[in-house]
Each structure stands twice: as structure tokens, then as C-alpha cells.
N, CA and C atoms as a LAMMPS dump frame, in Angstrom:
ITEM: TIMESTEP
0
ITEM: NUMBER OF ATOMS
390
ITEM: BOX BOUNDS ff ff ff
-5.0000000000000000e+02 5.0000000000000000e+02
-5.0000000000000000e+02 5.0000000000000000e+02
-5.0000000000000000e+02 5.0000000000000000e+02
ITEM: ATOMS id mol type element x y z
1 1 1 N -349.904 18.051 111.199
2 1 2 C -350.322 19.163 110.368
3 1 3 C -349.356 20.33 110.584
4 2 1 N -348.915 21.12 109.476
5 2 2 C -348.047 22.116 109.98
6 2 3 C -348.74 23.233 109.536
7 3 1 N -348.335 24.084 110.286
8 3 2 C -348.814 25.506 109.793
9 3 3 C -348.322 26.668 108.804
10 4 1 N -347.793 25.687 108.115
11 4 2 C -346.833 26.476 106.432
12 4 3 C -347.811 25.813 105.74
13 5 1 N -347.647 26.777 104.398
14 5 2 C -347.839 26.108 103.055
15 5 3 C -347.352 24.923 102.801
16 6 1 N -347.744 23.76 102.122
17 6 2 C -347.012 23.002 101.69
18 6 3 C -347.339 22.899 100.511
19 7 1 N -346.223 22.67 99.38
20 7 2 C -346.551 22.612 97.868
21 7 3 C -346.297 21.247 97.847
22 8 1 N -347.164 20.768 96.814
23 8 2 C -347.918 19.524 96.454
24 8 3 C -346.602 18.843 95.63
25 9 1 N -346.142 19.388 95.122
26 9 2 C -344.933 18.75 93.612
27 9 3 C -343.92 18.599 94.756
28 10 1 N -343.509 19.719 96.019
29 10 2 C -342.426 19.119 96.78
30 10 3 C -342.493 17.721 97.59
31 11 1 N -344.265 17.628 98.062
32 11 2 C -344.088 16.9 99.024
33 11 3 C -344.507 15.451 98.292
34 12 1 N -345.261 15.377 96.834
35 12 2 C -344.775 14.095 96.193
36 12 3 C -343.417 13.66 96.032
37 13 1 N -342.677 14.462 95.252
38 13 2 C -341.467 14.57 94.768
39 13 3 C -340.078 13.54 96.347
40 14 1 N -341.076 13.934 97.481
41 14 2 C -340.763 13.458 99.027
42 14 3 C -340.501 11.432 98.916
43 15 1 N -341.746 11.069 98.277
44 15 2 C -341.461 9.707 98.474
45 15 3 C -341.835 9.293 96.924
46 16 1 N -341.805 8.071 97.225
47 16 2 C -341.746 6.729 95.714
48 16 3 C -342.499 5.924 95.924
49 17 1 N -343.173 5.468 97.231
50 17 2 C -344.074 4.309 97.108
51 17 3 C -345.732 4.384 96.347
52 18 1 N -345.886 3.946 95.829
53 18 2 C -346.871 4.068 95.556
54 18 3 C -348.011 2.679 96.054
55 19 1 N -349.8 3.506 96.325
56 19 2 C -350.728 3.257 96.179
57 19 3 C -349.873 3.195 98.619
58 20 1 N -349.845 4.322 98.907
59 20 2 C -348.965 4.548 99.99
60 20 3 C -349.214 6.467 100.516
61 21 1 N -350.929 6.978 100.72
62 21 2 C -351 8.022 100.757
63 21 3 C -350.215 8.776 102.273
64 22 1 N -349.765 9.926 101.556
65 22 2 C -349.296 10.449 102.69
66 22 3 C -350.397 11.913 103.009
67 23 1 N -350.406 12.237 104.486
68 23 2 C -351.297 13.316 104.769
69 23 3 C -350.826 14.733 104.535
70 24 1 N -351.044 15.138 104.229
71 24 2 C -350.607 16.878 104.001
72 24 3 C -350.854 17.745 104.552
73 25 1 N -351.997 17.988 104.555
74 25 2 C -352.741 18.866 105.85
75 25 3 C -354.321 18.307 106.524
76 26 1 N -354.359 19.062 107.399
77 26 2 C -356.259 18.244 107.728
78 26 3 C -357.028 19.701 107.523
79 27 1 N -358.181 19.03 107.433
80 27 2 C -359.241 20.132 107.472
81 27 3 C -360.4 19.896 108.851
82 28 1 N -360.865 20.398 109.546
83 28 2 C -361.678 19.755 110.761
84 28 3 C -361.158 18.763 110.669
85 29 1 N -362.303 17.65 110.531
86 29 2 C -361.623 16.03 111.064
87 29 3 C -361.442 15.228 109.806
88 30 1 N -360.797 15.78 108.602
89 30 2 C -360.563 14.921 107.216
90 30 3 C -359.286 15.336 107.211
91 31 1 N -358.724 14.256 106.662
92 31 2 C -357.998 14.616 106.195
93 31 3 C -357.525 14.89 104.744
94 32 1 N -356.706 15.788 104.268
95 32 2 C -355.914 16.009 102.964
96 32 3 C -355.157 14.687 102.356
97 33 1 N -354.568 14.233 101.794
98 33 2 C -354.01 12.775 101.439
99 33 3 C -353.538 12.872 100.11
100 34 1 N -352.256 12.861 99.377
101 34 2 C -351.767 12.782 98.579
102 34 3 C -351.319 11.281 98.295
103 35 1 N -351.538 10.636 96.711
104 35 2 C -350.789 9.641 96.629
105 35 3 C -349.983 9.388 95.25
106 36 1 N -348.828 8.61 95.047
107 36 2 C -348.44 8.471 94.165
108 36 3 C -349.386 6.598 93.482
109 37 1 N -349.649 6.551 92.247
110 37 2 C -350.639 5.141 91.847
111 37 3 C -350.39 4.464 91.244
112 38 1 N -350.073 3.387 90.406
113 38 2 C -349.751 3.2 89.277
114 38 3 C -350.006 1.316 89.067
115 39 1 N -351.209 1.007 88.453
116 39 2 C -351.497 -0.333 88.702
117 39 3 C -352.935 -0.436 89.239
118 40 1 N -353.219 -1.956 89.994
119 40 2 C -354.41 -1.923 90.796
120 40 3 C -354.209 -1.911 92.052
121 41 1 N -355.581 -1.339 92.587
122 41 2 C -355.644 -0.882 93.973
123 41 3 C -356.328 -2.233 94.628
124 42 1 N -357.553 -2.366 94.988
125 42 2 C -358.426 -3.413 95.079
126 42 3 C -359.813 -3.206 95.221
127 43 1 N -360.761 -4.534 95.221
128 43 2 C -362.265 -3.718 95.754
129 43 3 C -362.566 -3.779 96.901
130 44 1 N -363.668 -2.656 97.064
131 44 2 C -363.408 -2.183 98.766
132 44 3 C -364.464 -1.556 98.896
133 45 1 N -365.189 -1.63 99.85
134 45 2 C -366.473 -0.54 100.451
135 45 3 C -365.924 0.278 101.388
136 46 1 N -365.993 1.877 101.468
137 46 2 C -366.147 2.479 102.489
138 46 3 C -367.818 2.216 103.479
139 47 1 N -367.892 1.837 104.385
140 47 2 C -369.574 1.529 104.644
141 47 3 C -369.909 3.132 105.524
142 48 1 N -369.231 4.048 106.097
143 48 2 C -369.545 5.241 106.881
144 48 3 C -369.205 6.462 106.224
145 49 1 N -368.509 6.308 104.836
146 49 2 C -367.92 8.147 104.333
147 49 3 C -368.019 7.574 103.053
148 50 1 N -368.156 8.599 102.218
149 50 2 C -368.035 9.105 100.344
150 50 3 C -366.538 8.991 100.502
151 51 1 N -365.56 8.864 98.959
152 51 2 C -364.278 9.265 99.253
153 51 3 C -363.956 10.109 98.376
154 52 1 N -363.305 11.39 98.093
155 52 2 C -363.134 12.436 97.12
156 52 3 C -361.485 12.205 96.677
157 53 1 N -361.865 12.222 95.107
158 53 2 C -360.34 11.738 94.159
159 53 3 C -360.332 13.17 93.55
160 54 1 N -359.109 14.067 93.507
161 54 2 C -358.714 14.501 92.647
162 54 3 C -357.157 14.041 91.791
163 55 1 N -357.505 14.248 90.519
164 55 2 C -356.272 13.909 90.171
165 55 3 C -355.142 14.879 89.705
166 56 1 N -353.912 14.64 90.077
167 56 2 C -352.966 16.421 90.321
168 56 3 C -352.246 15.653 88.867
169 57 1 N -351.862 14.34 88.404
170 57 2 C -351.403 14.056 86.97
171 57 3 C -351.836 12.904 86.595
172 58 1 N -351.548 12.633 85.369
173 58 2 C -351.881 11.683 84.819
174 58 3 C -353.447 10.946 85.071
175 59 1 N -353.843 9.788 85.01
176 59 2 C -355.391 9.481 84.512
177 59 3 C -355.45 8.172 85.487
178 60 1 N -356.722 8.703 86.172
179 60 2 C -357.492 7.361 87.122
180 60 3 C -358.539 7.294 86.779
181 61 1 N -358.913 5.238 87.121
182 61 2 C -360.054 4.982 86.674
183 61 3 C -360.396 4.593 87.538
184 62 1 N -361.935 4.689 88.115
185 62 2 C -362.541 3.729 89.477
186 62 3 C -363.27 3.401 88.615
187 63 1 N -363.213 2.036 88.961
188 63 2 C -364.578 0.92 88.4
189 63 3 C -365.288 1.19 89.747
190 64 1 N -366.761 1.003 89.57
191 64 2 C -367.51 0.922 90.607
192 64 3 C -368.736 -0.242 90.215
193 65 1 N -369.204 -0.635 91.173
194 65 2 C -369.9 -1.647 91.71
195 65 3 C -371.644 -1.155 92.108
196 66 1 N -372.42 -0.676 90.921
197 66 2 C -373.39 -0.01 91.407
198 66 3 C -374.611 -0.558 91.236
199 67 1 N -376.38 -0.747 91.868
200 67 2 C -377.084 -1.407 91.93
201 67 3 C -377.423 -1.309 90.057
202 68 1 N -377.208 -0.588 89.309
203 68 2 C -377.1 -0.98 87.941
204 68 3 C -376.566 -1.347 87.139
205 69 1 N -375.219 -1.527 88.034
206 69 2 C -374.51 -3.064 87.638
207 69 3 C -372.88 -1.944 87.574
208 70 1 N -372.271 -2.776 87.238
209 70 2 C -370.844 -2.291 87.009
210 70 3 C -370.709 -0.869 85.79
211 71 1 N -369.363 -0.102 86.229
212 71 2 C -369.217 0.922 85.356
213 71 3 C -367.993 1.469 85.597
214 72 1 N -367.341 1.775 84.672
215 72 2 C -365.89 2.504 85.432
216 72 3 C -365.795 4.205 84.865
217 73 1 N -365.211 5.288 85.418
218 73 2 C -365.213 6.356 85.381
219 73 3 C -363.606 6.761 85.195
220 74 1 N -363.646 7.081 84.498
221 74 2 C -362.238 8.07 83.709
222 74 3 C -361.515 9.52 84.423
223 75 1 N -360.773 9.855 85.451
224 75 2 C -360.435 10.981 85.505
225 75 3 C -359.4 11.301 84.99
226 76 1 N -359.212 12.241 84.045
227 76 2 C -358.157 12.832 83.824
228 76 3 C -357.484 14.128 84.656
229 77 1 N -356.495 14.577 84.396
230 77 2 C -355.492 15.109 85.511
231 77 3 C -356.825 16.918 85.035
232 78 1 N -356.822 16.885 86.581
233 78 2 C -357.698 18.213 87.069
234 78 3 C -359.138 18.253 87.365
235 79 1 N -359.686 16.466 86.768
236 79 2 C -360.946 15.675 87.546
237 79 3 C -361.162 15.737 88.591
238 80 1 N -362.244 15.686 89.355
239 80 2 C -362.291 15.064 90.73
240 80 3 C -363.822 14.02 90.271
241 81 1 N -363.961 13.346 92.049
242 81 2 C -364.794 12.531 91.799
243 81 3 C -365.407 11.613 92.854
244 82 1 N -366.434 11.987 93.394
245 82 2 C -366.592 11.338 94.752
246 82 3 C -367.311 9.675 94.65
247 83 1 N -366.577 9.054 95.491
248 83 2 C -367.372 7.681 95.296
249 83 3 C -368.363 7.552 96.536
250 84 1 N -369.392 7.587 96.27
251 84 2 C -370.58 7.615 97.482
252 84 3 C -370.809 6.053 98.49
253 85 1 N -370.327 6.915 100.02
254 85 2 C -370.338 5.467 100.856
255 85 3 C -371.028 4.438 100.388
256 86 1 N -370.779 3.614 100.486
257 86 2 C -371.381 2.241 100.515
258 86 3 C -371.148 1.415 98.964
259 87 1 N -370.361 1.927 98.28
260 87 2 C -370.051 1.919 96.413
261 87 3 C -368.874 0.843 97.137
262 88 1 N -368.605 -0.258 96.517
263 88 2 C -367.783 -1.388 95.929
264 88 3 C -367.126 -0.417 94.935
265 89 1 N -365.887 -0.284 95.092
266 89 2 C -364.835 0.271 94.115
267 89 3 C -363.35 -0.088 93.896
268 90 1 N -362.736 0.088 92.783
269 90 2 C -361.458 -0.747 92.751
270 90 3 C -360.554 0.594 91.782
271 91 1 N -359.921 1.312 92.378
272 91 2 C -359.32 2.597 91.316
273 91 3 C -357.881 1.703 90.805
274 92 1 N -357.539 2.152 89.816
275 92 2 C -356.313 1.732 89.148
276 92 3 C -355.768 2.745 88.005
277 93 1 N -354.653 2.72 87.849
278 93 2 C -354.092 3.719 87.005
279 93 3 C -352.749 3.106 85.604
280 94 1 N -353.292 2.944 84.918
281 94 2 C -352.403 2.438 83.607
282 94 3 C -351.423 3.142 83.368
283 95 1 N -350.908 4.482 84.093
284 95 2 C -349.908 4.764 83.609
285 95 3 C -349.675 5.752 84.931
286 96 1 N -348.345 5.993 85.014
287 96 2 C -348.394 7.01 86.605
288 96 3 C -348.756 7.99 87.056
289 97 1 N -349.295 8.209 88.336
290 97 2 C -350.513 9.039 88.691
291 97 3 C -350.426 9.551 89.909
292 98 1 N -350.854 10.758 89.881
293 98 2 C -351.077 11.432 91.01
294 98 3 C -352.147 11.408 91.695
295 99 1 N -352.471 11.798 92.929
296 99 2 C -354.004 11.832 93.367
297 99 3 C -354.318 12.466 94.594
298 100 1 N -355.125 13.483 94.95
299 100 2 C -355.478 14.305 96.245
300 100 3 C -356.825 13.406 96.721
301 101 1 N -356.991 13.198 98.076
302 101 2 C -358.079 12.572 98.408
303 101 3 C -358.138 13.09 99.65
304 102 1 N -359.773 13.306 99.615
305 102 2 C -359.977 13.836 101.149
306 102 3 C -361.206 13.288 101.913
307 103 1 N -361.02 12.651 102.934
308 103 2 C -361.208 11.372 103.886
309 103 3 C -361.24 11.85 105.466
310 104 1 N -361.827 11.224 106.029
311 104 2 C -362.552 11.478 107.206
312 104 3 C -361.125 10.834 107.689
313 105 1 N -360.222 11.883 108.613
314 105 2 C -359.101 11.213 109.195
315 105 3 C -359.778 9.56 110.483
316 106 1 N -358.491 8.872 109.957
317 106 2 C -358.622 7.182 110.272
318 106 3 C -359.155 6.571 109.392
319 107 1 N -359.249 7.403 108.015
320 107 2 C -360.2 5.995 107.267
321 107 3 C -359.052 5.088 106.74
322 108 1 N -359.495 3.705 106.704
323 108 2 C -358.307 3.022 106.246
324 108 3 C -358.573 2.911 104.864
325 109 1 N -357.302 3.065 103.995
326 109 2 C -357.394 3.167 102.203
327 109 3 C -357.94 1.684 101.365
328 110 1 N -358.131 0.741 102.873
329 110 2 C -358.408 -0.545 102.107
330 110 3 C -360.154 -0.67 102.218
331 111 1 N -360.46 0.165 103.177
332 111 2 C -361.908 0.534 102.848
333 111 3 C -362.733 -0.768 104.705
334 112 1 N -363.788 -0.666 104.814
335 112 2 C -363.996 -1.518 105.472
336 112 3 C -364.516 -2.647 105.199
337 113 1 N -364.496 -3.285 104.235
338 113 2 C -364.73 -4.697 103.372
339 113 3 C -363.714 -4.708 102.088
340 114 1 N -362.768 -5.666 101.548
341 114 2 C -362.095 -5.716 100.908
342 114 3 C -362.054 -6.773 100.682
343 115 1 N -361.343 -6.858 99.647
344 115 2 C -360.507 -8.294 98.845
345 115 3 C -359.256 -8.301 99.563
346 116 1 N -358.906 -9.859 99.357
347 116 2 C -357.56 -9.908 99.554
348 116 3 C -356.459 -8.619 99.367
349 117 1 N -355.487 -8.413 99.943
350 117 2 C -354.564 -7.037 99.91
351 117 3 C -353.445 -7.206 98.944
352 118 1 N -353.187 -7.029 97.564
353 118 2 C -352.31 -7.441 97.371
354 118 3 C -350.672 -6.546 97.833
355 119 1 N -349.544 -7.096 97.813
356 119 2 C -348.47 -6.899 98.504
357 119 3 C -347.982 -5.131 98.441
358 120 1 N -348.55 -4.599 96.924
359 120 2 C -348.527 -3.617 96.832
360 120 3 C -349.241 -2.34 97.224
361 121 1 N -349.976 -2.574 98.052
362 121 2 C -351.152 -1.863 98.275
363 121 3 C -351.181 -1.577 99.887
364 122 1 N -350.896 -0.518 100.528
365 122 2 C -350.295 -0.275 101.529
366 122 3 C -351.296 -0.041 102.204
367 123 1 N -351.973 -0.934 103.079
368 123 2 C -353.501 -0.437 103.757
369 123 3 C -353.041 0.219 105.151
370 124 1 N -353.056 1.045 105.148
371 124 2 C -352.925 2.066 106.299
372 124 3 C -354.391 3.311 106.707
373 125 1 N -353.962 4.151 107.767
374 125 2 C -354.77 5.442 107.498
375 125 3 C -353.966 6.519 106.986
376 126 1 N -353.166 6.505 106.145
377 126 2 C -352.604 7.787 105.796
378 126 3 C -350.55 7.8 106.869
379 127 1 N -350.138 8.467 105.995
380 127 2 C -348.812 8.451 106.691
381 127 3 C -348.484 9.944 106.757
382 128 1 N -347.7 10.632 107.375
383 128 2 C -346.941 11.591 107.855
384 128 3 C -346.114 11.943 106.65
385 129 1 N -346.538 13.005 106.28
386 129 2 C -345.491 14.002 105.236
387 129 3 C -344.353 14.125 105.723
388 130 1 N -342.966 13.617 104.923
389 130 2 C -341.704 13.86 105.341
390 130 3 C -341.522 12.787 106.26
């Protein structure tokens, strides 16, 4: 965490991988998380935290997995959108995308139940700005 400002367009503008969040700043024990998206992510339960999407461009969709059956949700750029622990969800983005997410630092992005990982999909807890 540093103790400057950091602007959001520099520190995307930083890398290229996508569905590959990097941390930005923390808040108590969450962290901040920027990502670049573009494609599918996978499905995944968080089973202990909600996860909060904002989107900084372009348009994400989480399908979710809910006891009234399936549904997917639309954000467009300046949306946010929390997916409530224990939600089966799969976000994907049809065209390239930005995204702020803020997560209980260590959560892993593949969730704690998942599908297979596909190659693109970087299951980590978050990476180091710069």
C-alpha cells in the first residue's frame, strides 16, 4: 500500500493481463483491486464475503446462480454491484473492461468452490501495483 494518490487510468494503463487483478490500495483488511476483463471468468462461490464490482469502462455481466434460478445482471461503466456470499457466479465481459473490486484481502478471485480454471483466468489473491 503506498501512501500517495494513485490514479486509476495510470495504474491500469501499468499492465495488459487480463482477468489478473492488481491491488491498489487497502482499506482496514479489504482490499482495493483493479482489473483489466475481457471474455469469461468462471463459476465460483465466495462461501465467507459478498464481492463488490465497480465498473471504471466498458460493460460487465455476472450471471448468478440464485435459489430462483439463474439471472444475469448488466453493469455498465459507473455501475457497481455486490454479489452476496454464498451466490454461484460467473462475470464475463463481451467487449473490454475495466473493473474496481473490493474484497476482504486474501480472497482468492477463483472464489472457494469453482469450475475448472481456464488458462486465462489468473487465480491468485490480488497482485502488487507496478
Amino acid at each position: 500500500m503506498t501512501n500517495e494518490p494513485v490514479s486509476l487510468d495510470q495504474a491500469l494503463a501499468s499492465f495488459t493481463e487480463q482477468w489478473s487483478p492488481r491491488i491498489v490500495t487497502s482499506v482496514n483488511d479489504y482490499d482495493v483491486r483493479i482489473a483489466k476483463v475481457e471474455g469469461e471468468h468462471l463459476w465460483h462461490v465466495h462461501d465467507h464475503t459478498d464481492e463488490f464490482f465497480l465498473v471504471l469502462d466498458g460493460e460487465l455481466h455476472i450471471s448468478l446462480r440464485e435459489p430462483a434460478g439463474e439471472r444475469t445482471v448488466v453493469l455498465e461503466r459507473g455501475s457497481v454491484f455486490t454479489v452476496p456470499r454464498g451466490t454461484e457466479h460467473k462475470p464475463y465481459a463481451r467487449v473490454p473492461t475495466a473493473i474496481l473490486m473490493l474484497e476482504p484481502s486474501g480472497t482468492s478471485t477463483v472464489g472457494d468452490r469453482h469450475d475448472e480454471i481456464p488458462a486465462h483466468v489468473d487465480a491468485t489473491t490480488g497482485h502488487a501495483l507496478g
